[in-house]
N, C-alpha and C positions, 0 to 999 in steps of 0.2 A: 359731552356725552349725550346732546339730543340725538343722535342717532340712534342711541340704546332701542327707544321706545319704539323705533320702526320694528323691532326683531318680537314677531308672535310667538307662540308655541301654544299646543293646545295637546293633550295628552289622551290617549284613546285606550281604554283598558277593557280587556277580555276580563270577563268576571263570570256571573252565570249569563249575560247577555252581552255586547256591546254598546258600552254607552261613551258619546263624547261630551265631556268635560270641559267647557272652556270657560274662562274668564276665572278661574278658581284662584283663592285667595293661599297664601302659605304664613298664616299666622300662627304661633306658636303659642299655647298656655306656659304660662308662668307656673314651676312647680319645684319642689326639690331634687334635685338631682341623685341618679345611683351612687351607691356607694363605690369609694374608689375613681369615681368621676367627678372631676371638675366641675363648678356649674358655668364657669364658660364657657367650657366645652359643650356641654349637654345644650342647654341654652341653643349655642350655633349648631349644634348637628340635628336641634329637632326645628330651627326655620330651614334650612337649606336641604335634610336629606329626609324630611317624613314628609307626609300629605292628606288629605282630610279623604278618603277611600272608604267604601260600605260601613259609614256609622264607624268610623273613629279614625285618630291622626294615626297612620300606619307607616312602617320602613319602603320606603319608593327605593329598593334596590334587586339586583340579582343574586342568585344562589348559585351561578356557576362563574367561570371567567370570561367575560364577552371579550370576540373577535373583532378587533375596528379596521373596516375596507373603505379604503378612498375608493371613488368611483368619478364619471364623469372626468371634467378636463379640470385636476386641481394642479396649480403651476408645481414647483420645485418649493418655491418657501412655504405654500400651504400645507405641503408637506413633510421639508422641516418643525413648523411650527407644531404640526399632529405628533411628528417624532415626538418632542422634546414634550409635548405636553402627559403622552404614554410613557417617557421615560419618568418622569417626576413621580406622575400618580402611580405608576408602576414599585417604583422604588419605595412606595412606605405604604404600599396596598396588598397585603396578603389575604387570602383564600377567595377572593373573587378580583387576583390581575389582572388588567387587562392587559390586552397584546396587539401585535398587528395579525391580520389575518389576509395571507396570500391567495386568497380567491372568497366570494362572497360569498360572506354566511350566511346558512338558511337560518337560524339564530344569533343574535350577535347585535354588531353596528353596522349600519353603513351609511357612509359620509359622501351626501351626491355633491361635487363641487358642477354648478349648471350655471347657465344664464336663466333670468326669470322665467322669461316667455319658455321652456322648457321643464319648471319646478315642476308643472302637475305631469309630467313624464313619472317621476320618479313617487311621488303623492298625488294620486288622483283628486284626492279630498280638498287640495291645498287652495284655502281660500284666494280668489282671485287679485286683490290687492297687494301680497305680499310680492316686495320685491329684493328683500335683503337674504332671512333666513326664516328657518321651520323647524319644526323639529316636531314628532310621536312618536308612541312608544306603543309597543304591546304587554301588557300586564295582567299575568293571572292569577286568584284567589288561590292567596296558599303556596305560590308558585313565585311571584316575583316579575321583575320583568325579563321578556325573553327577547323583544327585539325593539331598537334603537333605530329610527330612519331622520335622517336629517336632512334638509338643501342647504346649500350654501351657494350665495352671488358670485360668477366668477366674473361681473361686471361692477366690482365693489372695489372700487380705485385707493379709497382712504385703505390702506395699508394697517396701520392700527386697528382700525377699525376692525376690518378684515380677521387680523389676528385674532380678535378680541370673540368675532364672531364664533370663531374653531373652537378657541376656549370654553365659550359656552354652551356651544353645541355638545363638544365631547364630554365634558364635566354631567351635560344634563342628560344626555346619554346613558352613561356612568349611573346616574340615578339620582346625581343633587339638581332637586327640581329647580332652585335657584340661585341667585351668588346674593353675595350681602355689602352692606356700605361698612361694615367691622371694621377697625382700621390695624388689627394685629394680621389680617388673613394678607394674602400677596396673589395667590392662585385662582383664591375664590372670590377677588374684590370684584364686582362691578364696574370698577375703576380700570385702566389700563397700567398697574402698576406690574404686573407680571409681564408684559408685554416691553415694558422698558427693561427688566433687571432680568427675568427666566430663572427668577431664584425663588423659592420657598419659604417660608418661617416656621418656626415653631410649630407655631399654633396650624397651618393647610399641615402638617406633618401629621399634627397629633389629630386633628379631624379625619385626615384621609385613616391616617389609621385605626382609629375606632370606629370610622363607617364598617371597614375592610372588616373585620375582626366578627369572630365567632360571636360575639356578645351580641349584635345588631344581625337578628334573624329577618328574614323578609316575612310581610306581611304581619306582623306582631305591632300592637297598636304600640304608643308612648306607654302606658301603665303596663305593659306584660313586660317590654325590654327594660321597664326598670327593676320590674319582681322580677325579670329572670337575673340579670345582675347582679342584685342583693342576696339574691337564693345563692347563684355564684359566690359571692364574696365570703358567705356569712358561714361556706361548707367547710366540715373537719377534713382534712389531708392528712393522709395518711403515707405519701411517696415523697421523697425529693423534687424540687422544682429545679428539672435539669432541661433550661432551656436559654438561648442566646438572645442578648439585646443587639443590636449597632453601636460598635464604640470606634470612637475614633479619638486618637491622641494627636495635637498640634500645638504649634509654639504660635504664641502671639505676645507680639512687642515685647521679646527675648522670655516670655514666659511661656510655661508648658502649661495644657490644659487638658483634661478631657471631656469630649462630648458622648453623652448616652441618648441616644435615641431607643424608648424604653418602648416593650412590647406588651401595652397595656391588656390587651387581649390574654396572654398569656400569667402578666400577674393575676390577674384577678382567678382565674381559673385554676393557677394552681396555688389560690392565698396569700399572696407573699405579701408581705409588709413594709418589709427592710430591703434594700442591697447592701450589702458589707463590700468596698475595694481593700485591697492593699497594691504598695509599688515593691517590688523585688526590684534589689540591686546585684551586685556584685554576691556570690556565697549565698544568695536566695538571702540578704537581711534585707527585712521592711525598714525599707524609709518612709512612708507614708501611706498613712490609711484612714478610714474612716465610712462611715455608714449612711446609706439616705433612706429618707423615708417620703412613699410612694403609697400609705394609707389614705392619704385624702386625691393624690392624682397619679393617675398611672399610666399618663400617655404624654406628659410634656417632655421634652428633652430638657434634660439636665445638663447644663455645663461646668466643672469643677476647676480649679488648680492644683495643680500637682506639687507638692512641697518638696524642699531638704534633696534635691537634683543637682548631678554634677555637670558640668558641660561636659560636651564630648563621653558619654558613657554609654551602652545598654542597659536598658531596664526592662521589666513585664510586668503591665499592670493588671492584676486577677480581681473579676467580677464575681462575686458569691448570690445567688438568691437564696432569700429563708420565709422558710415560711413555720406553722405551727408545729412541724414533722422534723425538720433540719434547714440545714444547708442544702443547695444544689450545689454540682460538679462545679471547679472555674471556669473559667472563661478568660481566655488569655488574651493579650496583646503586647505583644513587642517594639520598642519604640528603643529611638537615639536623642540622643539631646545632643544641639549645639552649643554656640552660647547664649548662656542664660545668664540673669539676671546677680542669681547669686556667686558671688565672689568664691573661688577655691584658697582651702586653706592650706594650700602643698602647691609646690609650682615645678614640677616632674621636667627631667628631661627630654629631649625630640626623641631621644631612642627608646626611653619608658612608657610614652605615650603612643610612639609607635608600635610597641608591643602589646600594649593595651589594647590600641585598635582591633587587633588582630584576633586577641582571645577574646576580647567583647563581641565580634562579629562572628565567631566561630561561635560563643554561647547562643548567641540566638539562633542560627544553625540548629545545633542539637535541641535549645529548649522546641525551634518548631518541629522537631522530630520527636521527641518525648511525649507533644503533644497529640502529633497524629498518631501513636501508640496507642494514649489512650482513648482515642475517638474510635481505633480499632480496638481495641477491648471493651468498649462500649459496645460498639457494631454487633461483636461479638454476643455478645450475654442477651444484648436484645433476642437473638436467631434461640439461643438454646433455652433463655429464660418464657419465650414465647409456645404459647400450647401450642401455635400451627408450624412448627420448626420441622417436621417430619414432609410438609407438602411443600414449606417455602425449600427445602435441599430438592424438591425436586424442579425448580423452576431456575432458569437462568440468569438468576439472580443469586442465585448461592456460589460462596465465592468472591461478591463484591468486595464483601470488609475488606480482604486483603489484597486486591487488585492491586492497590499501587503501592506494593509490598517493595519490590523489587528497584520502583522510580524512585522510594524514600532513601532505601539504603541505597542507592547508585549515588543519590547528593550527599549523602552522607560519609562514604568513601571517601569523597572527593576532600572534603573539607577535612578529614582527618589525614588526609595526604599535604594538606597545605599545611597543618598544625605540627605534623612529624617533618617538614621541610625545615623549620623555625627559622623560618625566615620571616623578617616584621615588615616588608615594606610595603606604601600602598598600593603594589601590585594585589596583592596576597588580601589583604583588607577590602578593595575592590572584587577581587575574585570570590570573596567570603559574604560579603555582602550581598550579589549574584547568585550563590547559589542561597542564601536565605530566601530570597525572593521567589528562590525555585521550589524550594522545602515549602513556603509559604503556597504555592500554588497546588501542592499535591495535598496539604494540610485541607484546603478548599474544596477539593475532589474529595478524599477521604470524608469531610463534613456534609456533602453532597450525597456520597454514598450511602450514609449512617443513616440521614435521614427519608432515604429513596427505600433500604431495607424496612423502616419502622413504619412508613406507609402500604410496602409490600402485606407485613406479619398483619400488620390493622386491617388489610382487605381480605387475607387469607383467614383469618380468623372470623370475619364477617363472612365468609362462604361455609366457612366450619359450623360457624350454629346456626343459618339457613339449613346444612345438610341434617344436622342434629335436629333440629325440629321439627323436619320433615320425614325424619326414621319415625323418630316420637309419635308423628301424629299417622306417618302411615298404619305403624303397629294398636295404634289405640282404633283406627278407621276398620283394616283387617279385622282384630277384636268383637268389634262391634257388630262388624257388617255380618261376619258367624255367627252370632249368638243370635242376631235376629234370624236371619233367613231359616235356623236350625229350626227357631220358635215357631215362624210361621208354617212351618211343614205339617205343624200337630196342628193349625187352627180348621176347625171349616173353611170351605170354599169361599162362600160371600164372604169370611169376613179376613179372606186371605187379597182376595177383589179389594176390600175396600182399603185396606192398609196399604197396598201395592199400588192404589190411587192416589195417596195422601201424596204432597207436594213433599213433604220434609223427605220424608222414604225415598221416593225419587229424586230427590235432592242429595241426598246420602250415597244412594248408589251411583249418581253420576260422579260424585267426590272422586270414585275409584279410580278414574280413567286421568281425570284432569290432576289426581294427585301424580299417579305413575306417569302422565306425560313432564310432571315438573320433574318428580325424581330420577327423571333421566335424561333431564336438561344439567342439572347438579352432574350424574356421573359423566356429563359430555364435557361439563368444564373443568372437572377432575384430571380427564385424561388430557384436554388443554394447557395444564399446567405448567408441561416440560417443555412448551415453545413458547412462555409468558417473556419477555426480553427487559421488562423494566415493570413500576410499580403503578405505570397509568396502564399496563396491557392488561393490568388484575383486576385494577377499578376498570377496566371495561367487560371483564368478563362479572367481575360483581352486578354493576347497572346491570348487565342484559339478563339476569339472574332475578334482580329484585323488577324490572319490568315483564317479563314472564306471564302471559295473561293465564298461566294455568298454577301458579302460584298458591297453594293452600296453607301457607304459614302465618296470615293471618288471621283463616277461618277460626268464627266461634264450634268447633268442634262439639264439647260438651255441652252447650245451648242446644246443636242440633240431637243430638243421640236421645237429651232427656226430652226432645220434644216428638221423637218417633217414637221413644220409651212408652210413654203415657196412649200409645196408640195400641200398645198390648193389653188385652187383660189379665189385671191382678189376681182372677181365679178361673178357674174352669171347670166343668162339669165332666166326669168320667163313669164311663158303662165298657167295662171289658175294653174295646180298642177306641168306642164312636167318643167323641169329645162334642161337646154341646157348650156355648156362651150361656153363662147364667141370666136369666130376666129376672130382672128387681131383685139381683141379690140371690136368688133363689135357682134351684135346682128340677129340673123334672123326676118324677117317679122313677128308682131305680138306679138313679145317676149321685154320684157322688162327686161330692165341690172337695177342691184341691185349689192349694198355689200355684199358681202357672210359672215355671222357670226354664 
């Protein structure tokens, strides 16, 4: 691994100026870890994914999903090797995935594969000695980072190597400033052990996933992500925690297992403590169950055994979160056993077993129909239990829950035609088995849709009280803006002059304009609604909403009113119609002091 050392990087971040950074250290303080987190976890994700940034170790990551563009002449396996390493971090990386991006992002990655003598083509900056790899970043206060540029040697023969280079490059891309000698990590080693196997562990699982996760904001030092954390953990919940892990069921060495790949991001936020499994058999009886507890770690993957299993049978095993509120909905999964382990105590005929086959593959059929029921009646209750259910019917999105209404029961017909045939052979078993797979696939669209609507209502709802706030503040801005102008009609002239000078006044009145230019950016995306085609077309009309430079839903409103307030006076002086400003409190001959309102 002496080549390691040839590969520079040096990190260029946008702040209030541009400063470059090289030579910087990524050592980590020794501390206690969030609650809910591991400290091995916490440990490795604060050497590899924070960095010492304006006066403290802060999150070196992004807040959206960066684009990664090969550019330049990178062969066929460098670009496998880029596949497979976005497929990985892809698969246990939510709310900032990366992806490939079909043309170069003005934001994003891009990955120049060049010869040296070409690097400062693509980095002007790029120190002249380098001859392997490079790599900077753009990074803004508060912001995160927005752009990834890399070189990579397309004269870098050592293949390993080579690979090893992408790796690091994408990874640090990505935002892990650097990989580590750990010896549980596989993806983030140092070493070329991902390069030989292209397989992941646990632990790059549960890293990538906690980077990913809502808990790890960018720009928030080591101590704010662990109080926000803790603030997380420590909160009363008041809802269901109805949300899905990765589960996968598999035999090994004639025994059944399951694996949880758990969504720590999601325990913690919605408190959960416990999972509760149980296994349904035949007649929905539990054969097996039991509870884990996920209060000291809520990103490792769990792998269990499944007890008391027949060979050759169906079963479904249901995942419960709890937290201080209840239970969440289940969580299903449908599995077959071969042979296992354990001995049967009944030794059935070929024609009993063949009939088994047949109703066992048939129940999973229906249970995965039962189940996209109720992910449609979920669907459901989300639309009408949400306040913006009036604007979401109007958008081309309503509707969805039950899209694949028709594709459900169409497999479903089918398998009740092979159940009224009763015929047991394994045509029919095969055939039954086939359309489960198929019931399984609309089950996945149905789950796709559910949670495409519940992003829909969260952004509609987020433009609903943008619009609410801006009645509010127009009506209170109107209000105001009368009651002075009315005032100032009764003042004298100079001192009608000098209030009309005042910066606030004038600051007030121009509100008018830049308010009504928002409030009818709002009624523009109002009437946008009924061409919205999916739940990113919403969150683009939200963004362009809260980017808006005439936006006054942040304005201190009442700060301004009471600071033009104070530019009236509290009394005035009256003679028949003439009005006179009192001096030192006092009134002229004749003139009588009054409250000004």
């Amino acid at each position: 691994m002496s080549k390691l050392f040839r590969s520079r990087f040096t990190i260029i971040p946008l702040l209030t100026c541009i400063l470059v950074l090289t030579g910087m250290t990524n050592v980590s303080a020794a501390g206690s870890s969030p609650k809910g987190i591991s400290s091995e976890l916490w440990e490795a994700y604060k050497e590899m994914g924070t960095l010492d940034l304006e006066g403290g170790r802060r999150n070196f990551r992004w807040t959206t999903s960066p684009g990664y563009f090969a550019k330049g002449n990178p062969s066929t396996a460098d670009i496998e090797t880029l596949n497979r390493i976005l497929y990985n971090v892809a698969s246990n990386c939510s709310n900032i995935t990366p992806g490939k991006a079909s043309v170069e992002p003005r934001e994003g990655v891009v990955l120049n594969f060049l010869k040296p003598s070409e690097f400062s083509t693509a980095i002007p900056s790029i120190p002249k000695d380098i001859t392997t790899s490079y790599i900077y970043w753009t990074y803004y206060k508060n912001r995160g980072i927005t752009k990834s540029e890399a070189v990579i040697s397309t004269e870098e023969t050592d293949l390993k190597y080579r690979n090893f280079l992408i790796r690091l490059r994408a990874l640090q891309a990505l935002g892990f400033y650097t990989l580590t000698e750990k010896t549980q990590y596989n993806l983030f080693s140092r070493t070329y052990n991902w390069e030989n196997s292209g397989q992941l562990t646990s632990a790059d699982k549960a890293l990538l996933s906690f980077y990913c996760s809502n808990l790890v904001r960018a720009w928030d030092t080591e101590d704010q992500t662990l109080a926000y954390i803790n603030q997380q953990y420590d909160t009363n919940h008041n809802t269901m925690p109805n949300f899905n892990h990765s589960v996968n069921v598999f035999a090994n060495d004639g025994e059944q297992r399951m694996a949880i790949d758990l969504d720590g991001g999601q325990i913690i936020l919605n408190g959960v403590r416990t999972i509760t499994y149980r296994v349904l058999g035949k007649s929905n009886q539990i054969v097996d169950s039991g509870e884990i507890d996920v209060s000291a770690d809520a990103f490792t993957q769990r792998e269990i055994p499944i007890l008391n299993l027949q060979s050759n049978q169906s079963y479904v095993l249901e995942i419960y979160n709890k937290n201080s509120f209840g239970f969440g909905y289940g969580q299903k999964v449908s599995f077959r056993t071969d042979a296992i382990k354990q001995s049967s105590t009944t030794s059935a005929t070929p024609a009993q077993d063949a009939a088994a086959e047949v109703t066992d593959a048939y129940g999973v059929v229906k249970d995965s129909y039962d189940s996209y029921k109720s992910i449609v009646e979920d669907c459901l209750s989300h639309i009408s239990d949400s306040s913006a259910s009036t604007l979401f019917k109007k958008t081309k999105l309503n509707g969805i829950c039950i899209s694949k209404d028709k594709d459900a029961q169409a497999v479903l017909t089918k398998a009740n035609q092979i159940i009224a045939s009763k015929r047991t052979t394994s045509a029919e078993t095969n055939a039954l088995n086939g359309l489960a797979d198929d019931m399984n696939a609309v089950l996945e669209e149905a789950d796709s849709n559910n949670a495409e609507v519940q992003d829909g209502l969260s952004t509609l709802e987020e433009i609903m009280s943008l619009s609410e706030s801006t009645q509010e503040f127009t009506g209170k801005l109107s209000k105001s803006i009368n009651s002075f102008q009315s005032k100032l009609k009764k003042l004298p002239a100079s001192t009608q002059t000098l209030i009309k000078k005042d910066t606030n006044f004038k600051t007030l009145l121009a509100l008018v304009s830049s308010n009504k230019k928002f409030a009818d950016s709002i009624k523009s995306i109002l009437l946008r609604l009924p061409t919205a085609q999916n739940a990113q077309a919403l969150e683009g009309l939200l963004e362009f909403l809260k980017s808006d430079p005439n936006s006054t839903a942040e304005f201190d409103l009442d700060s301004l009113i009471g600071e033009v307030t104070v530019l009236f006076p509290e009394y005035i002086c009256v003679k028949s119609t003439t009005i006179q400003i009192p001096k030192d409190g006092k009134c002229s001959k004749g003139y009588t002091k009054k409250f000004f309102n």
